[in-house]
N, C-alpha and C positions, 0 to 999 in steps of 0.2 A: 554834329559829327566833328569829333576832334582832328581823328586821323585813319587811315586806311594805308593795308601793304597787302598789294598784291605778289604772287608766287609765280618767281621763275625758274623753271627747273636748268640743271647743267646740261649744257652743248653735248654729251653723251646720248642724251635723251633726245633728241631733235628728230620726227618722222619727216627727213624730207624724202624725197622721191624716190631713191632705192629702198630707202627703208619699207615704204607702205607698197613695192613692188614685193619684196621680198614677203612680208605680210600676205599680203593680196593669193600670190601662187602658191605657198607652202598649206593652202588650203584644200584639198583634195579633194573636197564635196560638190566642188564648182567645176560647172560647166564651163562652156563657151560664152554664153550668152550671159551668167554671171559673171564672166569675169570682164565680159563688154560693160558691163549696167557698173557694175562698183568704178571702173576706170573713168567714164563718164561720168558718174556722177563724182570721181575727186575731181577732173577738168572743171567742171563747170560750180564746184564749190565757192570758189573765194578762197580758200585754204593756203596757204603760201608753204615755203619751205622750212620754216622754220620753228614750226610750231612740237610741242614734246609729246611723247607716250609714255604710258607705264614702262616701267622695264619688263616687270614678265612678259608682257608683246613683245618687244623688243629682242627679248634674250630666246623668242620662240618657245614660250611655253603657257600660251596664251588658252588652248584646250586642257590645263592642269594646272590652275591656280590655287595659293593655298590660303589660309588665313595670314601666315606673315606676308604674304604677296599684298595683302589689304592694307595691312596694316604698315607697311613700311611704305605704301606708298601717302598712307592718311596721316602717319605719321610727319612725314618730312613737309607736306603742304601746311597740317596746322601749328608746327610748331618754327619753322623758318618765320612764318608771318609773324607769330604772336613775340615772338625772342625780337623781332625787329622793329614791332606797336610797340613795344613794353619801353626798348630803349631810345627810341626816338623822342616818343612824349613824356618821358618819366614817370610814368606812372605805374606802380606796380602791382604784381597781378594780385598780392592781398590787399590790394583798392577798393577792386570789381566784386561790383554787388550784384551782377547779371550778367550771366554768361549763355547765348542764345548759338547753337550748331547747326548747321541746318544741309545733310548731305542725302542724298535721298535713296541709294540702292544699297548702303553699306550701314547697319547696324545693329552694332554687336553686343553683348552684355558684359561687362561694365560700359554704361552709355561712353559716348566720346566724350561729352561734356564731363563726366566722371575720370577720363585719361587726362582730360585737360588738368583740370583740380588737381588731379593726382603728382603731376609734370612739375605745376608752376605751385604745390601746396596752397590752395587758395585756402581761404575762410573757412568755418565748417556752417557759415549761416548763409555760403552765397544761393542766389535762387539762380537753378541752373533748367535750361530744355533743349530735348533734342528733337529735332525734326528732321522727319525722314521723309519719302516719295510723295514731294510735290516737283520734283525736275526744276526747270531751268529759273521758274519764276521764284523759285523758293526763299530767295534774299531779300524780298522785299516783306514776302512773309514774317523773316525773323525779324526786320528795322520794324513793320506795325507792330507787332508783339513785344518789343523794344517798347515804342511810344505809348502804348493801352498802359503796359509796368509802370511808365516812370509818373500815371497820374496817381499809382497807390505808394510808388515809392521816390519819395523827394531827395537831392541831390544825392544820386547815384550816379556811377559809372556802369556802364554796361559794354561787354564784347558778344559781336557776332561773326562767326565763322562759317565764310560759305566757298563749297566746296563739292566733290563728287572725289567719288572712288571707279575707276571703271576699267580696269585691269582684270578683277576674278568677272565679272561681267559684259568679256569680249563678245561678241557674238560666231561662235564660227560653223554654223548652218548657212541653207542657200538658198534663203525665202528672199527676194530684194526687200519688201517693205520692213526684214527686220535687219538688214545689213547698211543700210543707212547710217544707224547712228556709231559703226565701226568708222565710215567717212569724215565725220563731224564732229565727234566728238574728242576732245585734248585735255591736259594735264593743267588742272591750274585750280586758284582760289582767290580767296581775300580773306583778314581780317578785318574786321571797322571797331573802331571806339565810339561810342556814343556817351553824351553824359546831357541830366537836367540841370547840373547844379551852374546856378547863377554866376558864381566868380571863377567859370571857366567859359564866361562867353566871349570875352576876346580872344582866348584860343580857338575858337572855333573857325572851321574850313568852309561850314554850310550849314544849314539851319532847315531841319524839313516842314515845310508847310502843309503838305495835303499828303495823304494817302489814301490811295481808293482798292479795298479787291475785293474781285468777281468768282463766283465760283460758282459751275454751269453741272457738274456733276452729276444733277438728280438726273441729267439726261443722258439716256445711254448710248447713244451714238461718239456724243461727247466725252463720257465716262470710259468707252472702251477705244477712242482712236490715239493713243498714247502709254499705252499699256504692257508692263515685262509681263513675257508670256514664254512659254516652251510652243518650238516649229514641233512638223509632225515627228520630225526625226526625235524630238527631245532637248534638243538645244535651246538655250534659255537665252532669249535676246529680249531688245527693246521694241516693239509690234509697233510701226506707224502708218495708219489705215488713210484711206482719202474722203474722208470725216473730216482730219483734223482740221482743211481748209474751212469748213464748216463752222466747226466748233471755235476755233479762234477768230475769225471774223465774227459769231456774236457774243462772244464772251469780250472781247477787245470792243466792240460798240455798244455794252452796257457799261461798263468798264466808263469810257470816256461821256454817256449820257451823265453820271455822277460827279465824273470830276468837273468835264468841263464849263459847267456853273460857278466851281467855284475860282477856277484861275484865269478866266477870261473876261477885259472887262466888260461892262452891263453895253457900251455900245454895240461892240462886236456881235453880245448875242441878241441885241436888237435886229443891227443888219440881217443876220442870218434869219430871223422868222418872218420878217419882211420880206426877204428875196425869196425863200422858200414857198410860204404864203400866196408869193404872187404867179411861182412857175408849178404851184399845185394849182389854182383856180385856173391858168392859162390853159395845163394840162386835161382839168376837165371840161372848158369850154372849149374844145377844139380836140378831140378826142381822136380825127385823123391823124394828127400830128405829133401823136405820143412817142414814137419812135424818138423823132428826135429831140424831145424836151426830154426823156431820160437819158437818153446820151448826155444832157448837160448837169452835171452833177454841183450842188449847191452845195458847197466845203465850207466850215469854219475855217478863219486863220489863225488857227494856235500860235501862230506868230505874235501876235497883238496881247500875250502873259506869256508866252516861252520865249526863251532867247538860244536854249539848247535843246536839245534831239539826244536822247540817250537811248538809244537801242540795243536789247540784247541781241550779241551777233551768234543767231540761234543758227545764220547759212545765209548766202547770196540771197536769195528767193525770200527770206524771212524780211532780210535789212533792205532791200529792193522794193518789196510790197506796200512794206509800211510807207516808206518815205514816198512811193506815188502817192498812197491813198489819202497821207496828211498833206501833200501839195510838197515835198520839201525837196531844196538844193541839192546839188553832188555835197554843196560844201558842210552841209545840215547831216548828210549821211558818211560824209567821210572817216567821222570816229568811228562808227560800227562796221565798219567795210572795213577799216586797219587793222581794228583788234582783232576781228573774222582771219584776216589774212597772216597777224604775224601770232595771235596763240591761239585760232581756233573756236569753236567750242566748246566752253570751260564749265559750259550749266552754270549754275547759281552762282559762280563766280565772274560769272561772263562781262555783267555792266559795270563793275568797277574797272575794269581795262578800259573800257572805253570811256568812262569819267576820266582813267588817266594818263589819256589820250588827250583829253582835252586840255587838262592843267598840264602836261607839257609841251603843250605849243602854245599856253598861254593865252585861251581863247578865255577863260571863266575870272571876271572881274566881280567887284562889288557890287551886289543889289541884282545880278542874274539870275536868273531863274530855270532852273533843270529838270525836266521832264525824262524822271526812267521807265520804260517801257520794259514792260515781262511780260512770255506767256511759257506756259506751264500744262504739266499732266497732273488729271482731275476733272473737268479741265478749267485752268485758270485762266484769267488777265489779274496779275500785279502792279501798279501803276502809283509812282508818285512824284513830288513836286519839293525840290530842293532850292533856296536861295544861299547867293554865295554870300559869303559872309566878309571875306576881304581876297584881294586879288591872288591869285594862285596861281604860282608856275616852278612846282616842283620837277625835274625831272623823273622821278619816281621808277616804275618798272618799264618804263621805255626809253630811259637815258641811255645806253648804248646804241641803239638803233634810232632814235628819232630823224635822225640825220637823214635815212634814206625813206624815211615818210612824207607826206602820202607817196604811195606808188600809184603808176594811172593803171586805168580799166587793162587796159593791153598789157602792163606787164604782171598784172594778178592772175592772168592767166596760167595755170598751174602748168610746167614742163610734161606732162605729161602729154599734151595735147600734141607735140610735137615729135617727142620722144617716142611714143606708143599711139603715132598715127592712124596704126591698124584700125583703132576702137571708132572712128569716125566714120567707119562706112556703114553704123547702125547706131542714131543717135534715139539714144533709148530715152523716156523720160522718167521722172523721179519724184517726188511730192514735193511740191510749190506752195508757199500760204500766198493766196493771190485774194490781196486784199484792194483792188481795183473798183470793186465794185460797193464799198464800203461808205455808207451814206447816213448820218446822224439826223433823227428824226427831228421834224421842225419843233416838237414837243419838250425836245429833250434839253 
């Protein structure tokens, strides 16, 4: 990976709290009891103030979107980034020999990747794809599809564009399980450059060693707890059933049975069949006392090959889960808890905020190793394993605000809670990935 820009939209765009107040009541379909359940659930998000929306939300006209509402908003995400990939690293876009998009609700004909071509006049021999509805894990998707290319095609450059469109695909029906992802979900992207060619390895930021994905789909429960669907009324939202805790807890523990062989080393996963080994035979020779020998849960320390935690900040409850269920730190989860807080849920663009969260506070040194966590509709786990490649502390897309980062638990509590007191005398709940109880087979 040479280089990466993520997308900030202008201070116009910002949904802080009157804004998604204003949102929220100009919906007429909503009860009382909805408008309790969305309020709660922005409280208890992680969402901060400062995060942006489309403008047609914004300008209220969120129930009559059009295609230029699409496109002006897909517009300005991938080409801010690519005009700022292009001039940073010099390299220009008749370079790129692969150009990989990957946005999952929004596609139109002429592909994106064909708008892009069109924009920056690429090649007429570039290999170009677009990838559409795999949600949030989707970027890892394009970087393997990246890597698989570059073993038939030798010193290339390749761009990958990840992003959402979610403006014509507001939700404004009053099912809660499909008004969720109006809560969580924000305006944002990345580009990345990637290239094989040998005499650009001292430019490089990171160098990826492993990729693992999972994909659970033949099962239907899984298949459909993630899914755009039309409420009874006909409104066309994003469906999130209480499956999905299901389905991402085994897709995420097949997911890490694959990699974890290969980024941990051969002690650690001795320790681990050992100690497991011994509190399975314990377990059955003493078979009163199962209670509490499964209460003690036998964890790998992913600690012992990761050095970083990269989680997509898919929601409180997503970046909360994981990091019980891997054993990790406030300070292990702090990237995905900031970028959650200052842009939201960005989908597939989501984990480079938090990569560049990290490289500006100057946590990711030489010979580090970074672990990105994705999960996705389908349903997927994305998961891969980055080493850094020389010390990194760009400022990047959180050079204006680094300064008041981290913020603690107490003040990420979103004004609302204070503001619109009312909603606390019915704390309603909301889908949680409660991955607590997430235990890798001693086999694995």
């Amino acid at each position: 990976m040479l280089a990466y820009e993520c997308f900030k939209a202008t201070d116009d765009r910002k949904l802080d709290t009157e804004s998604c107040v204003r949102v929220v009541t100009r919906n007429r379909n909503l009860g009382l009891d909805q408008y309790r359940f969305l309020l709660q659930t922005m409280v208890n998000s992680g969402i901060g103030e400062e995060t942006y929306g489309p403008r047609n939300v914004l300008a209220g006209r969120e129930e009559t979107p059009t295609s230029n509402d699409a496109y002006e908003e897909i517009d300005e995400i991938m080409f801010e980034t690519l005009d700022r990939l292009f001039l940073n690293t010099g390299v220009s876009p008749s370079d790129i020999d692969i150009l990989v998009v990957d946005v999952s609700l929004f596609s139109p004909a002429p592909s994106l990747t064909a708008r892009i071509v069109n924009r920056y006049k690429m090649r007429d021999d570039i290999k170009t794809f677009s990838l559409s509805g795999m949600g949030c894990s989707a970027s890892m998707v394009a970087v393997d599809l990246v890597q698989q290319l570059f073993k038939s095609y030798a010193n290339a450059y390749a761009v990958v564009v990840s992003t959402e469109v979610i403006g014509p695909h507001w939700y404004c029906g009053k099912e809660n399980s499909m008004m969720l992802s109006n809560c969580l979900f924000r305006s944002g992207g990345c580009s990345v450059l990637l290239t094989n060619k040998s005499c650009s390895k001292h430019r490089a930021l990171m160098k990826l060693n492993h990729s693992v994905r999972t994909n659970i789909g033949s099962n239907d429960e899984a298949y459909g707890c993630c899914i755009q669907v039309e409420d009874k009324q006909g409104y066309n939202g994003f469906l999130l059933t209480r499956n999905l805790t299901k389905a991402a807890a085994k897709a995420f523990t097949m997911n890490l049975k694959v990699l974890v062989p290969k980024i941990l080393p051969t002690l650690e996963l001795v320790r681990f069949a050992v100690v497991s080994a011994y509190k399975t035979n314990k377990k059955t020779a003493t078979p009163e006392s199962s209670s509490t020998t499964s209460s003690s849960k036998t964890n790998l320390n992913l600690k012992t090959g990761i050095d970083h935690f990269c989680i997509h900040p898919g929601g409180k409850a997503v970046v909360d889960g994981l990091g019980k269920s891997l054993g990790l730190t406030e300070y292990d989860m702090e990237p995905a808890q900031m970028a959650l807080h200052r842009f939201g849920n960005t989908s597939a663009g989501g984990l480079w905020y938090v990569l560049g969260y990290m490289e500006a506070k100057k946590r990711l040194k030489k010979g580090d190793k970074v672990l990105m966590i994705s999960l996705g509709a389908g349903f997927m786990c994305n998961n891969c394993v980055w080493e850094v490649m020389k010390d990194l502390e760009n400022g990047n897309v959180w050079e204006d605000c680094l300064d008041r980062y981290p913020v603690s638990r107490k003040k990420m509590m979103n004004p609302y809670a204070e503001k619109y007191s009312w909603i606390n005398d019915e704390c309603l709940n909301f889908v949680r990935l409660d991955f607590s109880n997430l235990i890798l087979s001693p086999t694995s």
